[in-house]
N, CA, C and O atoms as a Tripos MOL2 file, in Angstrom:
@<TRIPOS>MOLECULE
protein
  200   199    50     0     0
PROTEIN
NO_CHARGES

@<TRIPOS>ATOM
      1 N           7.6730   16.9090    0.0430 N.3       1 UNK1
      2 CA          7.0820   17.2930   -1.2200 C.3       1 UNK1
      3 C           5.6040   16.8950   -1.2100 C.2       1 UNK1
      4 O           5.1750   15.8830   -0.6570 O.2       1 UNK1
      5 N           4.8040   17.8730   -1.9370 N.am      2 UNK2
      6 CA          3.0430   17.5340   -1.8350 C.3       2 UNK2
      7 C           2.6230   16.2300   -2.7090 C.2       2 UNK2
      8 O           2.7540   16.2730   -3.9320 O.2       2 UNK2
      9 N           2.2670   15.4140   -2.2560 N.am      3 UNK3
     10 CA          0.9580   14.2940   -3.3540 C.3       3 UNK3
     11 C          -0.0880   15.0210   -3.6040 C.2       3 UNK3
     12 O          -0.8750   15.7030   -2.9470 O.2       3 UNK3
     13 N           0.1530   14.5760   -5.2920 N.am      4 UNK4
     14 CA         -1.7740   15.0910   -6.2330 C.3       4 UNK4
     15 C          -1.8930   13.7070   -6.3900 C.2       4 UNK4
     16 O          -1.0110   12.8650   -6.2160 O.2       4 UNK4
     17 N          -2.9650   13.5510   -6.7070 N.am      5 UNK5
     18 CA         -3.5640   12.6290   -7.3780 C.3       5 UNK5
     19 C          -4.2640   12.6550   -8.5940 C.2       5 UNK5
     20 O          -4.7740   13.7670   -8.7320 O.2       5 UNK5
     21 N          -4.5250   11.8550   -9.5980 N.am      6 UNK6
     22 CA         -5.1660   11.6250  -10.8810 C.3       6 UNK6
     23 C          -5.6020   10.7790  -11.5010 C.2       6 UNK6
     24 O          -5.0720    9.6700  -11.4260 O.2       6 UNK6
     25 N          -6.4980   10.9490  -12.1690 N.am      7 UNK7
     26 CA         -7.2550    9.5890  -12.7230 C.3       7 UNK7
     27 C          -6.4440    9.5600  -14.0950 C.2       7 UNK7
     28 O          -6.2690   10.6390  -14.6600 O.2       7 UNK7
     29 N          -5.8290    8.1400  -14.7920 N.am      8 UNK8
     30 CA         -5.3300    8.0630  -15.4300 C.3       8 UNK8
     31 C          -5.8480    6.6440  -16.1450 C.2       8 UNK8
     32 O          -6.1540    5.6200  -15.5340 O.2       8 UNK8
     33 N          -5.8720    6.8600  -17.7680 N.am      9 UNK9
     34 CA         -6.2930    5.6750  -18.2850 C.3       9 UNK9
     35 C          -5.1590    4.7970  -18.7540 C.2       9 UNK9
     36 O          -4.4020    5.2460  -19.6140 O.2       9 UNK9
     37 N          -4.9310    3.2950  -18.1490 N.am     10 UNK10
     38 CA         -4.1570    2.6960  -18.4030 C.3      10 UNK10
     39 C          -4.8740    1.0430  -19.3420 C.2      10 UNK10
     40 O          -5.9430    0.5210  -19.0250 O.2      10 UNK10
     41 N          -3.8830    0.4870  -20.5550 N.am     11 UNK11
     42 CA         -4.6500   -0.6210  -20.9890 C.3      11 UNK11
     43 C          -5.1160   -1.2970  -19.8870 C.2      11 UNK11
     44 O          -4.6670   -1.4250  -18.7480 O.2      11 UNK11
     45 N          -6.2260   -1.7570  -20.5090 N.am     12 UNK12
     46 CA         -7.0360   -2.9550  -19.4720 C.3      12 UNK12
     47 C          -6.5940   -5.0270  -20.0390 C.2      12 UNK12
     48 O          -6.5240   -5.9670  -19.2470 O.2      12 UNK12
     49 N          -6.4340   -5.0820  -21.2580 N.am     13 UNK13
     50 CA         -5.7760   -6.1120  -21.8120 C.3      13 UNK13
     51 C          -4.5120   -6.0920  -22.4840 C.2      13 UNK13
     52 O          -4.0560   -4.9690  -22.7010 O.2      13 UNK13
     53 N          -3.9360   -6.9430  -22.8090 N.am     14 UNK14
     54 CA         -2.4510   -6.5310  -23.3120 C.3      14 UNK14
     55 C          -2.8210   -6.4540  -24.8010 C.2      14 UNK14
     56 O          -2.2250   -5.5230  -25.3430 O.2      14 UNK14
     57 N          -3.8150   -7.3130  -25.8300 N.am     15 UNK15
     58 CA         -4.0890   -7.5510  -26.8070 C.3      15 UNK15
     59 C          -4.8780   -6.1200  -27.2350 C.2      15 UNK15
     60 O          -4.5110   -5.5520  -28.2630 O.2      15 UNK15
     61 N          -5.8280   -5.6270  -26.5280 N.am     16 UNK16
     62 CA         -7.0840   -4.6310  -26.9630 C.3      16 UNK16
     63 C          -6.7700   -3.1690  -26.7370 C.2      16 UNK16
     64 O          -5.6940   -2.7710  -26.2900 O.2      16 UNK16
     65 N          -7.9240   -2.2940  -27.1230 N.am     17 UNK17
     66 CA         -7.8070   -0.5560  -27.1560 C.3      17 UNK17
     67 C          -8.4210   -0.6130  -25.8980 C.2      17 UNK17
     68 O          -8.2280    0.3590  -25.1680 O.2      17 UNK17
     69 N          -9.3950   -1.8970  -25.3100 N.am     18 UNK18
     70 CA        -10.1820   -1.4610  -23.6640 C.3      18 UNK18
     71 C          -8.9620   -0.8040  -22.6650 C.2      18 UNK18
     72 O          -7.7780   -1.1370  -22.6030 O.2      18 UNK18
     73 N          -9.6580    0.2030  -21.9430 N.am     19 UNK19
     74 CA         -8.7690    1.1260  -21.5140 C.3      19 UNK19
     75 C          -9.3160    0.4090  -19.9990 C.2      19 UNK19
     76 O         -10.0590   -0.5600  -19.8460 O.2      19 UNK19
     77 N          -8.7270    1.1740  -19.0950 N.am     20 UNK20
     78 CA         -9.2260    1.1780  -17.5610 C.3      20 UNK20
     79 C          -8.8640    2.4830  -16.7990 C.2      20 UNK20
     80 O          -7.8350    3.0360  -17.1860 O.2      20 UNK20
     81 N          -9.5710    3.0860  -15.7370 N.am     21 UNK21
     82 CA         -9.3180    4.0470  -15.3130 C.3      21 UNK21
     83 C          -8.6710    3.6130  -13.9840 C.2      21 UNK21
     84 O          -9.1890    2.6320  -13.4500 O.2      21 UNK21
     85 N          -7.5430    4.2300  -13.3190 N.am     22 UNK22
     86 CA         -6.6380    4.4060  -11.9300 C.3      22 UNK22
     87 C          -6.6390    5.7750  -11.6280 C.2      22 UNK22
     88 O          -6.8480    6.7840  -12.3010 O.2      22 UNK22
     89 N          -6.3490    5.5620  -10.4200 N.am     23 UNK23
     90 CA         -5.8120    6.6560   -9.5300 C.3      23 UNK23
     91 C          -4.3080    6.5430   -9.3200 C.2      23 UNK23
     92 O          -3.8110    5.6130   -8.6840 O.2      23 UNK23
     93 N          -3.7170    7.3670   -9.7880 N.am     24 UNK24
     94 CA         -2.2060    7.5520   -9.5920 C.3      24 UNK24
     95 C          -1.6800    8.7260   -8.4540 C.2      24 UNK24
     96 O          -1.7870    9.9500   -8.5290 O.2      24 UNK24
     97 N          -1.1410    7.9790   -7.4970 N.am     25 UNK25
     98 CA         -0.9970    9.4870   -6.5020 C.3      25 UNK25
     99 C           1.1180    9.8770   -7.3650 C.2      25 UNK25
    100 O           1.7350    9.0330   -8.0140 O.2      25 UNK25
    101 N           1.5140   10.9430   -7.1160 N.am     26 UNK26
    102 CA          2.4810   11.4760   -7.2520 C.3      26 UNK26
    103 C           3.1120   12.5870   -6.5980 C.2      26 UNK26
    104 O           2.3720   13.5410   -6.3560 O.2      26 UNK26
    105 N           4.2440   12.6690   -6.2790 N.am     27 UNK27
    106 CA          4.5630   13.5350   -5.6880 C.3      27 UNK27
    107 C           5.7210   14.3760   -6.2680 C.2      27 UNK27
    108 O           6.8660   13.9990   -6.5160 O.2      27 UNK27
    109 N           5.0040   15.9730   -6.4800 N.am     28 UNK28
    110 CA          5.5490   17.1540   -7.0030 C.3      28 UNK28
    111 C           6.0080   18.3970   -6.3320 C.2      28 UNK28
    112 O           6.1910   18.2990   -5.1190 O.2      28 UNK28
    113 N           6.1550   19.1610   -6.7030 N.am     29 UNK29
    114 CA          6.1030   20.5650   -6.2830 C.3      29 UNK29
    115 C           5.2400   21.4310   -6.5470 C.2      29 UNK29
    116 O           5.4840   22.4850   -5.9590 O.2      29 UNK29
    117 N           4.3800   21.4580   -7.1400 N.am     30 UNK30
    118 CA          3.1680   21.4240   -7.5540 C.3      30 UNK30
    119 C           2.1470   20.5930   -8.4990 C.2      30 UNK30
    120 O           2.3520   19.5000   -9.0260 O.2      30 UNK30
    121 N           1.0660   21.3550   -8.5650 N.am     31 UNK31
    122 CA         -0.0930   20.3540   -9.4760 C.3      31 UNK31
    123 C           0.3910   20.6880  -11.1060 C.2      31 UNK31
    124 O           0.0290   19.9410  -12.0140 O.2      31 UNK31
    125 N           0.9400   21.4610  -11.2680 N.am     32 UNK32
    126 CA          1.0200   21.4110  -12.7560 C.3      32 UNK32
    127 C           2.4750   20.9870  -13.2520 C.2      32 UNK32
    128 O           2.8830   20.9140  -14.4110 O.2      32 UNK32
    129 N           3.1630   20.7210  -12.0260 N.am     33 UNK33
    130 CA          4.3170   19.8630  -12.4480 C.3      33 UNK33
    131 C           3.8350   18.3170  -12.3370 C.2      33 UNK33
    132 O           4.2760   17.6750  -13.2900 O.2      33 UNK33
    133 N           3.3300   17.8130  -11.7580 N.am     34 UNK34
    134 CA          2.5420   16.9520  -11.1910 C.3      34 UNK34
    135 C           1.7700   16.2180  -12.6910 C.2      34 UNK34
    136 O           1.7320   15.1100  -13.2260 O.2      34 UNK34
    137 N           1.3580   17.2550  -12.8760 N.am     35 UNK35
    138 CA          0.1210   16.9630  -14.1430 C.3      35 UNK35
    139 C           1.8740   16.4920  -15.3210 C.2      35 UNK35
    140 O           2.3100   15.3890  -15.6500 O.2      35 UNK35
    141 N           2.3420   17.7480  -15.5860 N.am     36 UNK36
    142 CA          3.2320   17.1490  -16.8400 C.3      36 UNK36
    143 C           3.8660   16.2040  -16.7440 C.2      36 UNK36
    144 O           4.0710   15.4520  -17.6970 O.2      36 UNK36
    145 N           4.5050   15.9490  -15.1090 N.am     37 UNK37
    146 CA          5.0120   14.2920  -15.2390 C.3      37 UNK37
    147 C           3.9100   13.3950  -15.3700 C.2      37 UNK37
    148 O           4.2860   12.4930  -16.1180 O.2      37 UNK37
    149 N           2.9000   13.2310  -15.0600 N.am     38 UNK38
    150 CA          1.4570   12.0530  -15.3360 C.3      38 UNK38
    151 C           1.7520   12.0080  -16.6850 C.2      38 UNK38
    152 O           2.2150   10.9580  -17.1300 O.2      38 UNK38
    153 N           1.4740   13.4650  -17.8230 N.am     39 UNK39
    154 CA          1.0340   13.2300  -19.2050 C.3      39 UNK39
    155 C           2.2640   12.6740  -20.0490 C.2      39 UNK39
    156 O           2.0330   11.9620  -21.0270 O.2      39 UNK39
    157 N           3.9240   13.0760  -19.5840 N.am     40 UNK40
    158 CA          4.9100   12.5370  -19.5750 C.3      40 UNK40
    159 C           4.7100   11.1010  -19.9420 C.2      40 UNK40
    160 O           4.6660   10.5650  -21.0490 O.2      40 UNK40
    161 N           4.5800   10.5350  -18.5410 N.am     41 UNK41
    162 CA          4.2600    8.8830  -18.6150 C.3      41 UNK41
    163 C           2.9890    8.0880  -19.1360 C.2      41 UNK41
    164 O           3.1230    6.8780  -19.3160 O.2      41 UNK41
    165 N           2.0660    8.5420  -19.3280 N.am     42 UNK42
    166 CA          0.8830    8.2510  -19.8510 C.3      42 UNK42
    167 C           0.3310    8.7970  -20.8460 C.2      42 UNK42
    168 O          -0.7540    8.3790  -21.2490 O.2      42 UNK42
    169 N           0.9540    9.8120  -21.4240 N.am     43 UNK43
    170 CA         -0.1050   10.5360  -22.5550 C.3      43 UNK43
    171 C          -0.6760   11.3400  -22.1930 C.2      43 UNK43
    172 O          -1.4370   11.2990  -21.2270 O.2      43 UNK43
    173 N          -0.4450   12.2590  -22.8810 N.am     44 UNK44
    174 CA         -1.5890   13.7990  -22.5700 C.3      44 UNK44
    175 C          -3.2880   13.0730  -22.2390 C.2      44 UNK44
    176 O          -3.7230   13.0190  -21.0890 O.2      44 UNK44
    177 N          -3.9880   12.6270  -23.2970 N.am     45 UNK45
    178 CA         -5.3500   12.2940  -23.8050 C.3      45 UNK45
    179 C          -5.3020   10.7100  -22.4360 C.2      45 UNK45
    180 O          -6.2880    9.9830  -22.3210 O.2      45 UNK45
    181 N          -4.1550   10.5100  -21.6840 N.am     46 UNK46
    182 CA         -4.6690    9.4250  -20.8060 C.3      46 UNK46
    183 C          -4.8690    9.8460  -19.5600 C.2      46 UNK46
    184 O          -5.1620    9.0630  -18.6580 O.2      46 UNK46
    185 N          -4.6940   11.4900  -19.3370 N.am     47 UNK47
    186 CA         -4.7150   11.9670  -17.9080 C.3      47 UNK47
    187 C          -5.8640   12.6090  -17.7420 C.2      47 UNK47
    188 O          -6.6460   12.7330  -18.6850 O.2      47 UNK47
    189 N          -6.1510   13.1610  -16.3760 N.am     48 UNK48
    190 CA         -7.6100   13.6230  -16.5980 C.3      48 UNK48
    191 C          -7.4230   14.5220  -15.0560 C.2      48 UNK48
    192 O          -7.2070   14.1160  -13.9150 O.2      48 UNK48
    193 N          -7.5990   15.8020  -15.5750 N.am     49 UNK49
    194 CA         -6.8750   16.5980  -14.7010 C.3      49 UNK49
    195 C          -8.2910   16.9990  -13.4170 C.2      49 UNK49
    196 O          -8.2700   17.8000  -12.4820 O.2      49 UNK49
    197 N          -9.3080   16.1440  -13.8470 N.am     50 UNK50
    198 CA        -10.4450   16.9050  -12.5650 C.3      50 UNK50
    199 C         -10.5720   16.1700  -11.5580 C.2      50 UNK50
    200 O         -11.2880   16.5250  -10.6210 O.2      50 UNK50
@<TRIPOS>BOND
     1     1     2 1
     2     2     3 1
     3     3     4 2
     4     3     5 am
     5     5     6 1
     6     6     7 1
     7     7     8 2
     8     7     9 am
     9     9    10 1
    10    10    11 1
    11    11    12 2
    12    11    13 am
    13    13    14 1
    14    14    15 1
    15    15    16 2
    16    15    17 am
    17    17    18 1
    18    18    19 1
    19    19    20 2
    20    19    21 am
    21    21    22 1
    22    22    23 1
    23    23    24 2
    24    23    25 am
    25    25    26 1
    26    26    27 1
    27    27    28 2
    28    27    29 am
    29    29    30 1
    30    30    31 1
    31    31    32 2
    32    31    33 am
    33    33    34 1
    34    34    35 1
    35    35    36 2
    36    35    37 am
    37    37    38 1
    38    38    39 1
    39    39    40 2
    40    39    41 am
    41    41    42 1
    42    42    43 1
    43    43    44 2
    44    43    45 am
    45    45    46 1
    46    46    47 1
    47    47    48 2
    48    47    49 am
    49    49    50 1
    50    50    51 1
    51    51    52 2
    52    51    53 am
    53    53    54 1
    54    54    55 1
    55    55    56 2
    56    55    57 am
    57    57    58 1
    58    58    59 1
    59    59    60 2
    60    59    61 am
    61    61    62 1
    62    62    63 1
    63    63    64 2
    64    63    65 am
    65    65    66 1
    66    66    67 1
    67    67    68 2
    68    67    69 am
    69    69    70 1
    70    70    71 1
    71    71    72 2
    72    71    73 am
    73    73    74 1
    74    74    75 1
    75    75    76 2
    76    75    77 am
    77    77    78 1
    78    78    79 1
    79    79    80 2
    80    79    81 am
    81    81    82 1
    82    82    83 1
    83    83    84 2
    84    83    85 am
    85    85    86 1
    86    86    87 1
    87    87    88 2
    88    87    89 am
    89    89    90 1
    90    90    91 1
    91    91    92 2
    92    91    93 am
    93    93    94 1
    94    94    95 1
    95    95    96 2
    96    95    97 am
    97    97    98 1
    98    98    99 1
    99    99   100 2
   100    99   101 am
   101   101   102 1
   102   102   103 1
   103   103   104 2
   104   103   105 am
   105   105   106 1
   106   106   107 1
   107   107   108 2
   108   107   109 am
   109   109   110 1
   110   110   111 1
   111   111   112 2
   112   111   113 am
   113   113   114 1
   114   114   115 1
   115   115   116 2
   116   115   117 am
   117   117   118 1
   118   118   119 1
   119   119   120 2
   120   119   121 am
   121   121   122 1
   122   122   123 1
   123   123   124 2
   124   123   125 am
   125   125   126 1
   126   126   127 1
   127   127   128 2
   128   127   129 am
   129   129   130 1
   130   130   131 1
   131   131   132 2
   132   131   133 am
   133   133   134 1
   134   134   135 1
   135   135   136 2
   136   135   137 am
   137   137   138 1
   138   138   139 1
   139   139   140 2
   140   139   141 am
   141   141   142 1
   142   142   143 1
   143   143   144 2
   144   143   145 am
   145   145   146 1
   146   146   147 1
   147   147   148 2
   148   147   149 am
   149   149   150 1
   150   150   151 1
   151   151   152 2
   152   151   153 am
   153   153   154 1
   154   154   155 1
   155   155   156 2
   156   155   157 am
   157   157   158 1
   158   158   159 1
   159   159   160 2
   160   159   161 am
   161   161   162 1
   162   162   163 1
   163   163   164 2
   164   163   165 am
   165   165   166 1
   166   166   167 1
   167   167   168 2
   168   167   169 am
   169   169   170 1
   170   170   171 1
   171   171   172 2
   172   171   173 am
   173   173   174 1
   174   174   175 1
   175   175   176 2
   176   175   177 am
   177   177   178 1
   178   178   179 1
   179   179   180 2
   180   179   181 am
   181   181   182 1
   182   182   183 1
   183   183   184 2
   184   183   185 am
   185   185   186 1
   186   186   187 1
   187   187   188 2
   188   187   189 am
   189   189   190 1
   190   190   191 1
   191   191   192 2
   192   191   193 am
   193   193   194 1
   194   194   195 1
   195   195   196 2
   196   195   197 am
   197   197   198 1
   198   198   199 1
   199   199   200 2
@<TRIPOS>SUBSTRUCTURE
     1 UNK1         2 RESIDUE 1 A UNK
     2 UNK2         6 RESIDUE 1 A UNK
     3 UNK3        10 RESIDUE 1 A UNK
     4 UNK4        14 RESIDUE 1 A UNK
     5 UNK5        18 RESIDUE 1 A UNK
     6 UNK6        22 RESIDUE 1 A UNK
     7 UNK7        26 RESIDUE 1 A UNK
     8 UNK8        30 RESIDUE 1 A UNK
     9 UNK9        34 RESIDUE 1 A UNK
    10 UNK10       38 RESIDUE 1 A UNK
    11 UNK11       42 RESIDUE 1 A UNK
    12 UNK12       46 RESIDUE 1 A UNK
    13 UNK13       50 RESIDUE 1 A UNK
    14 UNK14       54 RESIDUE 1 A UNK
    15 UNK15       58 RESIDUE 1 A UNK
    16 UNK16       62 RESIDUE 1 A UNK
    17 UNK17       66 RESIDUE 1 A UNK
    18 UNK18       70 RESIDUE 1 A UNK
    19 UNK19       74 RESIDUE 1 A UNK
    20 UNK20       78 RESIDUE 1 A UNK
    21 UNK21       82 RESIDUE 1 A UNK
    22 UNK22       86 RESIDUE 1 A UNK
    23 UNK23       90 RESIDUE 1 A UNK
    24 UNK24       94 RESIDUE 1 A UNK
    25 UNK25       98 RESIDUE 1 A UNK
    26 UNK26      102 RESIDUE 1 A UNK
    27 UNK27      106 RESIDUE 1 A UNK
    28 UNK28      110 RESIDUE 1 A UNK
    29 UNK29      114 RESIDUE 1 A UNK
    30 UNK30      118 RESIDUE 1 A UNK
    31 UNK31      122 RESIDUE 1 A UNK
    32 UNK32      126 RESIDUE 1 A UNK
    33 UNK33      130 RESIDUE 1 A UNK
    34 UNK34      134 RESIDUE 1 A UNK
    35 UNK35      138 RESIDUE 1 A UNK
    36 UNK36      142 RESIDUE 1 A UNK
    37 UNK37      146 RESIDUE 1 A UNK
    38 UNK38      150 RESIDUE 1 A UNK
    39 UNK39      154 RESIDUE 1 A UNK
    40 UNK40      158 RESIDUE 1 A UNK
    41 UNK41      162 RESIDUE 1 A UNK
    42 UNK42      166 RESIDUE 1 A UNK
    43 UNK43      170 RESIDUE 1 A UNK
    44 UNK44      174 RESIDUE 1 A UNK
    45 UNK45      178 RESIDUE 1 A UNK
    46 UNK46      182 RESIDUE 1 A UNK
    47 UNK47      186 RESIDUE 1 A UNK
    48 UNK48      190 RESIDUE 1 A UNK
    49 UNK49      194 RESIDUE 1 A UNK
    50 UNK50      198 RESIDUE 1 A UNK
C-alpha cells in the first residue's frame, strides 16, 4: 500500500491552544483516502493537504 505524507497540527502543551506542526506519514490507497483518515484523526482545520 502507498505512504502520503502530511503536515498536521497537533497540541504543543497539554494546558494551552499553542499548536505544533508534524509530519505524519500514512499509508492508503490513495491520497484522498489518506487525507480523510488524517482529518478523521485530527480534524479537518488540523490537516494541511499541501
Amino acid at each position: 500500500m502507498p505512504k502520503f505524507k502530511a503536515y498536521v497540527k497537533v497540541p504543543a502543551e497539554s494546558k494551552g491552544s499553542l499548536k505544533r506542526i508534524v509530519t505524519k506519514t500514512i499509508s492508503a490507497g490513495n491520497s484522498v483516502n489518506a487525507l480523510a483518515q488524517l482529518r478523521g484523526q485530527y480534524g479537518s482545520s488540523n490537516v494541511n493537504n499541501d
